[in-house]
Biopython code that builds the backbone (N, CA, C, O; Angstrom):
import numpy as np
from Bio.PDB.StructureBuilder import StructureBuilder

atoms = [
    (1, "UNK", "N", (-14.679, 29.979, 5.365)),
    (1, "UNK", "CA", (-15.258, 28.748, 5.866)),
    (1, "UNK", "C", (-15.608, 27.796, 4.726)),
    (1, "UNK", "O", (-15.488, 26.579, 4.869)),
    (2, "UNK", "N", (-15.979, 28.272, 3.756)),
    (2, "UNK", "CA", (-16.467, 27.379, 2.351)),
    (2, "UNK", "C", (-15.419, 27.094, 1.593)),
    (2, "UNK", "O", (-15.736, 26.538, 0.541)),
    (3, "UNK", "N", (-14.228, 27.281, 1.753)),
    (3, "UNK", "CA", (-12.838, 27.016, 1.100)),
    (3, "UNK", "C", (-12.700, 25.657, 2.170)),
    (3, "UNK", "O", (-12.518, 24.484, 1.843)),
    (4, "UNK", "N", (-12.818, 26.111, 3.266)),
    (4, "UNK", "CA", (-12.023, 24.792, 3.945)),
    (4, "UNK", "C", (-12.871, 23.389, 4.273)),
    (4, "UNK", "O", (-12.187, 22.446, 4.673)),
    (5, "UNK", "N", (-14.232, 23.193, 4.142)),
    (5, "UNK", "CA", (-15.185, 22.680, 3.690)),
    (5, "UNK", "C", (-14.827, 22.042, 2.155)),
    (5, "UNK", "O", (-15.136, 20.861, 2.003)),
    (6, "UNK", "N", (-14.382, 22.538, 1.343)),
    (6, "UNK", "CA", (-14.343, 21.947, 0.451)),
    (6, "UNK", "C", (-13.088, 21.042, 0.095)),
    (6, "UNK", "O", (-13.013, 19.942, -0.451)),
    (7, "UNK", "N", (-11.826, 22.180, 0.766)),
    (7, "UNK", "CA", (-10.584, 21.183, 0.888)),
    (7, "UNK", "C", (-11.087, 20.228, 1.455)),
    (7, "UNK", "O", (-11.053, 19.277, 0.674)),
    (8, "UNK", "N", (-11.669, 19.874, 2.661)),
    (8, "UNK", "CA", (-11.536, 18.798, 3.964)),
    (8, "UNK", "C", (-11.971, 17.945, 2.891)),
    (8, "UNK", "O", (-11.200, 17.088, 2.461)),
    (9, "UNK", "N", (-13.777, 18.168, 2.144)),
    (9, "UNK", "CA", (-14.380, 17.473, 1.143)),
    (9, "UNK", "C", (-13.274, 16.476, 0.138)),
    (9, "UNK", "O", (-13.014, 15.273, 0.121)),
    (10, "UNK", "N", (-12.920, 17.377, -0.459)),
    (10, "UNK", "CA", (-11.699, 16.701, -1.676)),
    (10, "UNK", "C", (-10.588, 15.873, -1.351)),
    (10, "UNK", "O", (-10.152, 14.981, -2.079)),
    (11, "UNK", "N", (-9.901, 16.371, 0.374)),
    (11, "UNK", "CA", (-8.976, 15.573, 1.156)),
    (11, "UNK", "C", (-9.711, 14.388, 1.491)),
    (11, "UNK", "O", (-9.032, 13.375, 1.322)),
    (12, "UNK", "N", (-10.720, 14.207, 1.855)),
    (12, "UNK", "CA", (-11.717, 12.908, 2.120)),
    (12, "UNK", "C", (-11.420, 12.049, 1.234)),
    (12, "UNK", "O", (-10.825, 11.008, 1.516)),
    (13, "UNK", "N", (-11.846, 12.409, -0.128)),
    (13, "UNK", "CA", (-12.537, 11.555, -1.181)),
    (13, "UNK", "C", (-11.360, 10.958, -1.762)),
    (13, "UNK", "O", (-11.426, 9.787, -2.136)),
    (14, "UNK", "N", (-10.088, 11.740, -1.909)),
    (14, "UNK", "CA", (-8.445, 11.613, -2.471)),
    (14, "UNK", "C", (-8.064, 10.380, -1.425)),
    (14, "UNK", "O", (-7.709, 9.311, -1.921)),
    (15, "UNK", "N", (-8.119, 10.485, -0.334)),
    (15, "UNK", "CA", (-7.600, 9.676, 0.768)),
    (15, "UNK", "C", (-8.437, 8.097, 0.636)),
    (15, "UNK", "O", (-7.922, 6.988, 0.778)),
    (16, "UNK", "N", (-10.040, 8.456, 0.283)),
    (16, "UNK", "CA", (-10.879, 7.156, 0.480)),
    (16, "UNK", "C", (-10.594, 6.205, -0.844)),
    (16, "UNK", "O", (-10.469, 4.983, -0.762)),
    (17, "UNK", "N", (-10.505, 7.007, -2.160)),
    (17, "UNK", "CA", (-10.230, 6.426, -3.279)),
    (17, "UNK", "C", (-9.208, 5.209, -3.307)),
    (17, "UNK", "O", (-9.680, 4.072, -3.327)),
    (18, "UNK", "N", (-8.034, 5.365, -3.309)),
    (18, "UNK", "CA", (-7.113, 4.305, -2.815)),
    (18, "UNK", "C", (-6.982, 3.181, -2.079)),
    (18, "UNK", "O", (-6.298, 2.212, -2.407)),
    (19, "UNK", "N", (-7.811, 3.319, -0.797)),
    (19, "UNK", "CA", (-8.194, 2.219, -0.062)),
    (19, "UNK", "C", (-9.386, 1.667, -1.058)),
    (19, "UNK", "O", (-9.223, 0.455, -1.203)),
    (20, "UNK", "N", (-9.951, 1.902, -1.422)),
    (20, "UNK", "CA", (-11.353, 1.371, -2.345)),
    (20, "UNK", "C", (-10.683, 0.587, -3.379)),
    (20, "UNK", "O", (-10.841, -0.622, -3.212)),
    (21, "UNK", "N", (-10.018, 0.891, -4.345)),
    (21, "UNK", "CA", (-9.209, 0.344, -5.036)),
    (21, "UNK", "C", (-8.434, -0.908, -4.791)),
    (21, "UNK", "O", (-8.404, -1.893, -5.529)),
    (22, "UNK", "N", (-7.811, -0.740, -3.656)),
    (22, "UNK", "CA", (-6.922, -1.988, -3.232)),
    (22, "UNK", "C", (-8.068, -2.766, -2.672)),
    (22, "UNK", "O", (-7.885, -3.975, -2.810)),
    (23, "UNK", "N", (-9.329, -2.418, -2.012)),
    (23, "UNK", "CA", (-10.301, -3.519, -1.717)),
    (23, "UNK", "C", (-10.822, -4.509, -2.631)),
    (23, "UNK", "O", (-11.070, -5.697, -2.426)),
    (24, "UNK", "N", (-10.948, -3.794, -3.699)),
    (24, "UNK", "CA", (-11.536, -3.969, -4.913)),
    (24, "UNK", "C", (-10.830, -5.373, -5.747)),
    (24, "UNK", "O", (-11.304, -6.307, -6.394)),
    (25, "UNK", "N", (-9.658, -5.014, -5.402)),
    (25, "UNK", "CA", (-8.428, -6.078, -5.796)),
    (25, "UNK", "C", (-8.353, -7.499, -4.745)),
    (25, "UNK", "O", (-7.880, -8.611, -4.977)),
    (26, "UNK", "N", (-8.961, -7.005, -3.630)),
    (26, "UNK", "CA", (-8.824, -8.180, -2.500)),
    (26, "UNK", "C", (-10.178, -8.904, -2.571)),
    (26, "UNK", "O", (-11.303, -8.486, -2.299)),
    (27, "UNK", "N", (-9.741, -10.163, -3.032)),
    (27, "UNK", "CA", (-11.258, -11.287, -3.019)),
    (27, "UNK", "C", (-11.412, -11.174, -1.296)),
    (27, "UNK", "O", (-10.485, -11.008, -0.503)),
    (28, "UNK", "N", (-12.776, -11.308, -1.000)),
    (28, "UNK", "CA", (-13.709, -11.448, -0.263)),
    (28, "UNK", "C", (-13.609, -9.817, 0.689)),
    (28, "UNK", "O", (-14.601, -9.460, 1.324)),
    (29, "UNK", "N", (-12.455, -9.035, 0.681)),
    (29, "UNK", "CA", (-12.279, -7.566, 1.110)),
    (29, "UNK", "C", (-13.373, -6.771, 0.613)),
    (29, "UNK", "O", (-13.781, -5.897, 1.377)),
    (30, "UNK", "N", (-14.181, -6.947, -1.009)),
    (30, "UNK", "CA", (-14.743, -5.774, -0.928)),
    (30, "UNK", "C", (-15.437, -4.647, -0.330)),
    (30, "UNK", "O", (-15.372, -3.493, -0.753)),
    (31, "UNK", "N", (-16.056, -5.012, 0.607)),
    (31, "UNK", "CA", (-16.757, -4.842, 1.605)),
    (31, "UNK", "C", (-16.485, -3.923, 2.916)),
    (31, "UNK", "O", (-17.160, -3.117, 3.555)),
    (32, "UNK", "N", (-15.359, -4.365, 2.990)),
    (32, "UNK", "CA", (-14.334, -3.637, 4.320)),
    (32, "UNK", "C", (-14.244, -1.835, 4.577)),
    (32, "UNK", "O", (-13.882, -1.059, 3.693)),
    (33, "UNK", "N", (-14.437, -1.640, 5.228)),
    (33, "UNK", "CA", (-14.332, -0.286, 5.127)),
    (33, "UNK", "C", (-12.857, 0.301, 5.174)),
    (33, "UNK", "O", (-11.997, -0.580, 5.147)),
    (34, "UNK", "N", (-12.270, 1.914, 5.252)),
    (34, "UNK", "CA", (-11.375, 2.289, 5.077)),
    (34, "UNK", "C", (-10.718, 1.595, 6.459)),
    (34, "UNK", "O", (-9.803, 0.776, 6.537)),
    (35, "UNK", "N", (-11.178, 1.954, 7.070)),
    (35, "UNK", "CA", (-10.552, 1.560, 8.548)),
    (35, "UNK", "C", (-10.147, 0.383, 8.650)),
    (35, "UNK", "O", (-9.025, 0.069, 9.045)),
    (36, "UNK", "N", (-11.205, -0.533, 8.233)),
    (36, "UNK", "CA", (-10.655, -1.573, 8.576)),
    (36, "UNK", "C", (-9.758, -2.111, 7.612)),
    (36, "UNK", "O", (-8.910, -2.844, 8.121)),
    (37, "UNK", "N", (-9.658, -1.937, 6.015)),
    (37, "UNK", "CA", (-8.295, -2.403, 5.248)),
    (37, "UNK", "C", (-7.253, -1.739, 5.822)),
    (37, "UNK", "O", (-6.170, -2.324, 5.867)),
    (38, "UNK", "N", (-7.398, -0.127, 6.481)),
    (38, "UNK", "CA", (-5.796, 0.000, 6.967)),
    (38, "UNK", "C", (-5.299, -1.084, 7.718)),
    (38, "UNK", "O", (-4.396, -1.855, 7.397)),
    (39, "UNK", "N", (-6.118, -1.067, 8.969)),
    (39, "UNK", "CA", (-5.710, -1.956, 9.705)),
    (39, "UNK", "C", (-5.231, -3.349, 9.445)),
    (39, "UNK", "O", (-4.180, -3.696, 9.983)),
    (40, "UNK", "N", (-5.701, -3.955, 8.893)),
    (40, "UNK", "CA", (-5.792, -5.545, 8.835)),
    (40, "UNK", "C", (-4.388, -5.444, 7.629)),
    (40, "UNK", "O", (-3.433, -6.205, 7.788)),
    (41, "UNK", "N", (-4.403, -4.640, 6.692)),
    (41, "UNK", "CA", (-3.891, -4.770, 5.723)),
    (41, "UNK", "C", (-2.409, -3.606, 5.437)),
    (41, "UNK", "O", (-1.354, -4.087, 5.023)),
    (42, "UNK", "N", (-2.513, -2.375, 5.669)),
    (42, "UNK", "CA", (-1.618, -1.325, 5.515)),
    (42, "UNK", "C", (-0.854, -1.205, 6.813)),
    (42, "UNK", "O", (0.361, -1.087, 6.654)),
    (43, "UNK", "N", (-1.300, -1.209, 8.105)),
    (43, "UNK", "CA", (-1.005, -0.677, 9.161)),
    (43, "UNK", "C", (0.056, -1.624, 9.668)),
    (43, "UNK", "O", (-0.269, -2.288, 10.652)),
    (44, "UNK", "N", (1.656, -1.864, 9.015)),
    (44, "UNK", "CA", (2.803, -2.407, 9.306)),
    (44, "UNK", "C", (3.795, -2.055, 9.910)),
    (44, "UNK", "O", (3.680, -0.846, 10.115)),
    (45, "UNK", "N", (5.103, -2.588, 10.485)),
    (45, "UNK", "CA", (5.916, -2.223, 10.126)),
    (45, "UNK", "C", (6.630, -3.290, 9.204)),
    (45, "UNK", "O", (6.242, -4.308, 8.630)),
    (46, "UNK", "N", (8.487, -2.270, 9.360)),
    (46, "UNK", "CA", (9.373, -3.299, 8.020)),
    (46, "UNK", "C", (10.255, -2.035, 8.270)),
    (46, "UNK", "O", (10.254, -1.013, 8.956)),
    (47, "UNK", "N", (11.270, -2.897, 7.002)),
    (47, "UNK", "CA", (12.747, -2.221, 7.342)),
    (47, "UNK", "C", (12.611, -1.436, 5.814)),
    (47, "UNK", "O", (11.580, -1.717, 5.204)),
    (48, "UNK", "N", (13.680, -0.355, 5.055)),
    (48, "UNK", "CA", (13.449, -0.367, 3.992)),
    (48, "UNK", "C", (15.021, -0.255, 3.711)),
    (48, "UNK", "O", (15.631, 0.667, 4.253)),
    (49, "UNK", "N", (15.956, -1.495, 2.579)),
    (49, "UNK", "CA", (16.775, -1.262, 2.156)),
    (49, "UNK", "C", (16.939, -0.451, 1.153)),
    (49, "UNK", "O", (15.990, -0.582, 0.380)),
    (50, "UNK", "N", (17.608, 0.238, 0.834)),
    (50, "UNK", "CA", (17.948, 1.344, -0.380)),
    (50, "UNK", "C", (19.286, 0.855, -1.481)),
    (50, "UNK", "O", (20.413, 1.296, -1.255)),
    (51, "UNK", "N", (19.030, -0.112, -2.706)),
    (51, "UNK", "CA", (20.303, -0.639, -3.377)),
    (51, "UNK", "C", (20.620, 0.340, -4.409)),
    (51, "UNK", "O", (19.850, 1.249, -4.720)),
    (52, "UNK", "N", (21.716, 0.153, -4.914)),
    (52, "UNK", "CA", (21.846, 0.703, -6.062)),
    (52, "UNK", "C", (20.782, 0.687, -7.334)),
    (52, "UNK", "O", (20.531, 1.594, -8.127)),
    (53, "UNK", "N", (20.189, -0.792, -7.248)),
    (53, "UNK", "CA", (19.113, -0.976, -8.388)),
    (53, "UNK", "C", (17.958, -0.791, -8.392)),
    (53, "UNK", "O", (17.196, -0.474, -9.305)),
    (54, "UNK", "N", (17.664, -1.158, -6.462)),
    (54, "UNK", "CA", (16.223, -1.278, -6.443)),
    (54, "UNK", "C", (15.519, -0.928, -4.801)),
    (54, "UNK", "O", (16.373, -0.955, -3.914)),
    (55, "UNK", "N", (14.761, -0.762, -4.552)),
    (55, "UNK", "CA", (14.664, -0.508, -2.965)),
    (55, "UNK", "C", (13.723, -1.547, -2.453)),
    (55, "UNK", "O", (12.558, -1.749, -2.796)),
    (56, "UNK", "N", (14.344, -2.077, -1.697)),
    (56, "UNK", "CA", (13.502, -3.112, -0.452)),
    (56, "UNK", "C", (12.925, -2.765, 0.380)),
    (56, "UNK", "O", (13.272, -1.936, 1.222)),
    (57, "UNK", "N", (11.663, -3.489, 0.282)),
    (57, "UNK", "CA", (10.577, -3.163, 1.579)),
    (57, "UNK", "C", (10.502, -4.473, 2.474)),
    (57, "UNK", "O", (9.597, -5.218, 2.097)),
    (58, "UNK", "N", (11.171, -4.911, 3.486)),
    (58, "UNK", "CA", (10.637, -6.090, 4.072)),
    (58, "UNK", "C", (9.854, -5.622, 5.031)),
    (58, "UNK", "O", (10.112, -4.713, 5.820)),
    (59, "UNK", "N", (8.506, -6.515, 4.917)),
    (59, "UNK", "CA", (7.486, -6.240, 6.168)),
    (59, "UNK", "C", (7.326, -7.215, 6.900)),
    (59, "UNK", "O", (7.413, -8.319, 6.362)),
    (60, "UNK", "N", (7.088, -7.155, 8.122)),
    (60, "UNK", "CA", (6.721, -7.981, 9.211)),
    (60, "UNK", "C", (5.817, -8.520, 9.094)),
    (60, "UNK", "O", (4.803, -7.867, 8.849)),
    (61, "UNK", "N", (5.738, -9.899, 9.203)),
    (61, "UNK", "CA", (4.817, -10.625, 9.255)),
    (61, "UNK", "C", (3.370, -10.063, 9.869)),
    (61, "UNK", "O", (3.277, -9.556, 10.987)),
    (62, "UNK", "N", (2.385, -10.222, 9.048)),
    (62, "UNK", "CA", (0.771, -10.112, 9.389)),
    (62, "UNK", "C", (0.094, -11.516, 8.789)),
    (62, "UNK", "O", (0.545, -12.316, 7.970)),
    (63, "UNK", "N", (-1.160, -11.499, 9.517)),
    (63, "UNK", "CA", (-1.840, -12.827, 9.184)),
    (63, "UNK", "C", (-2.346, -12.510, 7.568)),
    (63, "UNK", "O", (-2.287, -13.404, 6.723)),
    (64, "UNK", "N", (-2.796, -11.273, 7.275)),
    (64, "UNK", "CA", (-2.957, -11.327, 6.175)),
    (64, "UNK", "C", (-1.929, -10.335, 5.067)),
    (64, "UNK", "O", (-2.403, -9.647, 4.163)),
    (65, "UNK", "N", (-1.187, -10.392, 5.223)),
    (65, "UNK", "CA", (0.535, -10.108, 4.725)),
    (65, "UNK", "C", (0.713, -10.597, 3.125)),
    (65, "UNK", "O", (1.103, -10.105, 2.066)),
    (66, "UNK", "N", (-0.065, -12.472, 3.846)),
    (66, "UNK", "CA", (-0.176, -12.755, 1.535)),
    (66, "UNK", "C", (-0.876, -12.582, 0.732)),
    (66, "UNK", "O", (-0.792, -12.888, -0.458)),
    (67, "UNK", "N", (-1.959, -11.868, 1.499)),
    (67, "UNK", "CA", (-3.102, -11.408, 0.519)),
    (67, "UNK", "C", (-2.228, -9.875, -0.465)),
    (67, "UNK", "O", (-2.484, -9.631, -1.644)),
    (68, "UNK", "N", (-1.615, -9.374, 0.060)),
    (68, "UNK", "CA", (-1.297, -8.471, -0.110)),
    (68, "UNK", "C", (-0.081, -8.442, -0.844)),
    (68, "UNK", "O", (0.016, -7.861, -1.924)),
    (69, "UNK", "N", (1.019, -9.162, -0.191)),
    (69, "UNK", "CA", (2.116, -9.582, -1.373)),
    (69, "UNK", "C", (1.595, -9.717, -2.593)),
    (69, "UNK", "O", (1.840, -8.913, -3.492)),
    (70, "UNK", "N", (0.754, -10.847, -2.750)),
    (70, "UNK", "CA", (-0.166, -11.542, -4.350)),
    (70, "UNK", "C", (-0.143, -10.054, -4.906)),
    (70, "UNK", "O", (0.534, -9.784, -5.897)),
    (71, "UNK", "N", (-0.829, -9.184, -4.306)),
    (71, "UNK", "CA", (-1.636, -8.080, -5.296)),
    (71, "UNK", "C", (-0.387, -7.502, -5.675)),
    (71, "UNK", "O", (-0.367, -6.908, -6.753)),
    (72, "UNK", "N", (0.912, -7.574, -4.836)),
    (72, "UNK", "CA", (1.739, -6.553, -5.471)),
    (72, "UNK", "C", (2.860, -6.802, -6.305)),
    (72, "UNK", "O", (3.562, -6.086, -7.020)),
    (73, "UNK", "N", (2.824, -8.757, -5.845)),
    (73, "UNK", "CA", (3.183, -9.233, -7.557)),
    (73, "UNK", "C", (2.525, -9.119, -8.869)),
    (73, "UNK", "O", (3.047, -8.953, -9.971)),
    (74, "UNK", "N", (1.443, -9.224, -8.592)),
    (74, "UNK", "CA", (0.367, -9.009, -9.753)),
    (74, "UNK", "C", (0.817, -8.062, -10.848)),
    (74, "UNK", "O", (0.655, -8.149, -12.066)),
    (75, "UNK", "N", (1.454, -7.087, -10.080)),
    (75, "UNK", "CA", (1.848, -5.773, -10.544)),
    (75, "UNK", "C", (2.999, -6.175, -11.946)),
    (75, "UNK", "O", (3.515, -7.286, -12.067)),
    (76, "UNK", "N", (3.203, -5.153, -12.793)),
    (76, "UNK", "CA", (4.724, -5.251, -13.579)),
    (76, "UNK", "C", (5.306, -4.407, -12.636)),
    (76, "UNK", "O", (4.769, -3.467, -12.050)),
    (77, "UNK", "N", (6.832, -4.958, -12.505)),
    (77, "UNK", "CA", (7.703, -4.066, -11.987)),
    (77, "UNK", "C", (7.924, -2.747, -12.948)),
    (77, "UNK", "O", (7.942, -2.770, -14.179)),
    (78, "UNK", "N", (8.069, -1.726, -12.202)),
    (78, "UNK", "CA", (8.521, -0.726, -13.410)),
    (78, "UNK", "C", (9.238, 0.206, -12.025)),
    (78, "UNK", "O", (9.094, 0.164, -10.803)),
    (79, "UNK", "N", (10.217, 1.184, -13.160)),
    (79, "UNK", "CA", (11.448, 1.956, -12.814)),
    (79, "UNK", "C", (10.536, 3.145, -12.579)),
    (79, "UNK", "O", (9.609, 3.496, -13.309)),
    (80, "UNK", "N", (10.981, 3.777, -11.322)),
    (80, "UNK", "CA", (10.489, 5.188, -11.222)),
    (80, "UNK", "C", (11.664, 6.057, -11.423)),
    (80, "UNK", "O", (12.820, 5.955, -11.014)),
    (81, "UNK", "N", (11.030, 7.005, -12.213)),
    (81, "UNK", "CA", (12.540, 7.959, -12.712)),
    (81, "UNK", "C", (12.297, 8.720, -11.979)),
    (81, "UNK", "O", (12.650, 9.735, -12.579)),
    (82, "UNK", "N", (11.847, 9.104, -10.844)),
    (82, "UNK", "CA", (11.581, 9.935, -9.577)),
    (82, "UNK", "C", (12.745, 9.498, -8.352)),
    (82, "UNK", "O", (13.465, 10.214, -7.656)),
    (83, "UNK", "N", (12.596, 8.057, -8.414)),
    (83, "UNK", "CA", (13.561, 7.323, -7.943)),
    (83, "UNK", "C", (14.710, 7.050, -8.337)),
    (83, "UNK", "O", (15.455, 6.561, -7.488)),
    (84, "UNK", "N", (15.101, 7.202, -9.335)),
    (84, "UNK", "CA", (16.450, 7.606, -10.336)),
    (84, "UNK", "C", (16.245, 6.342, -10.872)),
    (84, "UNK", "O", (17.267, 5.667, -11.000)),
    (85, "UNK", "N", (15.309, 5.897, -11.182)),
    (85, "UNK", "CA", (15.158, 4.285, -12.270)),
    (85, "UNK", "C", (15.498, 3.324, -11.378)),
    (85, "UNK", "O", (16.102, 2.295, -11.681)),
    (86, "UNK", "N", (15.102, 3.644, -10.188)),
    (86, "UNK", "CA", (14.777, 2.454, -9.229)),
    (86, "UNK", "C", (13.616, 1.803, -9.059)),
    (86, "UNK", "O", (12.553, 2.419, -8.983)),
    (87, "UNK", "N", (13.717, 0.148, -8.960)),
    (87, "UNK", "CA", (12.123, -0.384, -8.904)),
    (87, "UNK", "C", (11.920, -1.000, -7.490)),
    (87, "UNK", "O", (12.782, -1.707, -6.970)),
    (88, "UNK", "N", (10.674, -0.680, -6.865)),
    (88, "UNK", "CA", (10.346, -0.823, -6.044)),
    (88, "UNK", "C", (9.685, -2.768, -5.685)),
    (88, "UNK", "O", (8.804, -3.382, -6.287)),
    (89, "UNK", "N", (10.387, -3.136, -4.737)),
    (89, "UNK", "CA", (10.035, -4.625, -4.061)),
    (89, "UNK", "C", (9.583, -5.106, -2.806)),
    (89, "UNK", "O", (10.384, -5.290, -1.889)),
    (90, "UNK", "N", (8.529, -5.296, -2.701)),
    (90, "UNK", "CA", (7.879, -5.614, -1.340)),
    (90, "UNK", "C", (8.539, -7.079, -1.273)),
    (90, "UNK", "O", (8.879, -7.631, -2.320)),
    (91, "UNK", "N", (8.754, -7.842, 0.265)),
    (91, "UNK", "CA", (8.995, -8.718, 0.366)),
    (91, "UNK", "C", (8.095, -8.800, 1.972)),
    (91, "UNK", "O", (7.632, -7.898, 2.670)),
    (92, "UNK", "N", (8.114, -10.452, 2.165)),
    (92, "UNK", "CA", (7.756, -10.289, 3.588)),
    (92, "UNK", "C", (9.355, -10.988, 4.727)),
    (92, "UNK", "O", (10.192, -11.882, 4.600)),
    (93, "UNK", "N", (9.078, -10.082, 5.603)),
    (93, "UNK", "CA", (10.247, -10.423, 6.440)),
    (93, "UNK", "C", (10.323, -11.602, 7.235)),
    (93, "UNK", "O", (9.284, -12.068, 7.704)),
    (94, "UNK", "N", (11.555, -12.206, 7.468)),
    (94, "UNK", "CA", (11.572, -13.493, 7.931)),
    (94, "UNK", "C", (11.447, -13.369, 9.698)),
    (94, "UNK", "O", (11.638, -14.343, 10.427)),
    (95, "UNK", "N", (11.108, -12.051, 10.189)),
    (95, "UNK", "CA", (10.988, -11.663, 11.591)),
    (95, "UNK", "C", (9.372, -11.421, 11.572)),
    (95, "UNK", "O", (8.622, -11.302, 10.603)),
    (96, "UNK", "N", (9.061, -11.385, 13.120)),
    (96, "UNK", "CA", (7.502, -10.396, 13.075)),
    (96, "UNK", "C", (7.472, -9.329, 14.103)),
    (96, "UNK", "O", (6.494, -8.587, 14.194)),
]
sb = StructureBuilder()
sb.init_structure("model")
sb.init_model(0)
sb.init_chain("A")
sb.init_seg("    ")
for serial, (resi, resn, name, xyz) in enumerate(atoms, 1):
    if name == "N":
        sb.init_residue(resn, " ", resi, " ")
    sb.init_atom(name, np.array(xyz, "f"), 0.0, 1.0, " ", f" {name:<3s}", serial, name[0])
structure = sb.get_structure()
């Protein structure tokens, strides 16, 4: 019982970290709880192309869709060698 108590514990805190982070990055978001940045913010759909160079994410339009693009230009692109030195590109889709 005290093993799985502590996983659930550590699965919590691993899962909450990330959303905190990206809040952190969103002017006037700080505040928001987990729930509600999924929602407003993560909880999409989109298509995902797979190129030779790079992989496409187009997402469906959300009202707050450019808050979120911004943060992930913000970013440097970089190659994941997991991905075989593919770099990853969010775009927003011209559908909703």
């Amino acid at each position: 019982m005290v093993i799985k108590v502590d996983f659930d514990l550590v699965m919590s805190i691993l899962a909450h970290n990330p959303y905190r982070l990206l809040a952190l990055h969103l002017d006037r978001y700080q505040h928001f709880s987990d729930e509600r940045i999924y929602d407003q913010f993560i909880h999409n759909s989109g298509e995902i192309t797979v190129r030779t160079s790079d992989i496409r994410i187009d997402l469906k339009k959300k009202r707050k869709l450019p808050l979120l693009l911004d943060f992930f230009m913000q970013e440097i692109t970089l190659n994941y060698p997991w991905l075989n030195n593919k770099s990853v590109q969010f775009v927003a889709s011209a559908t909703s």
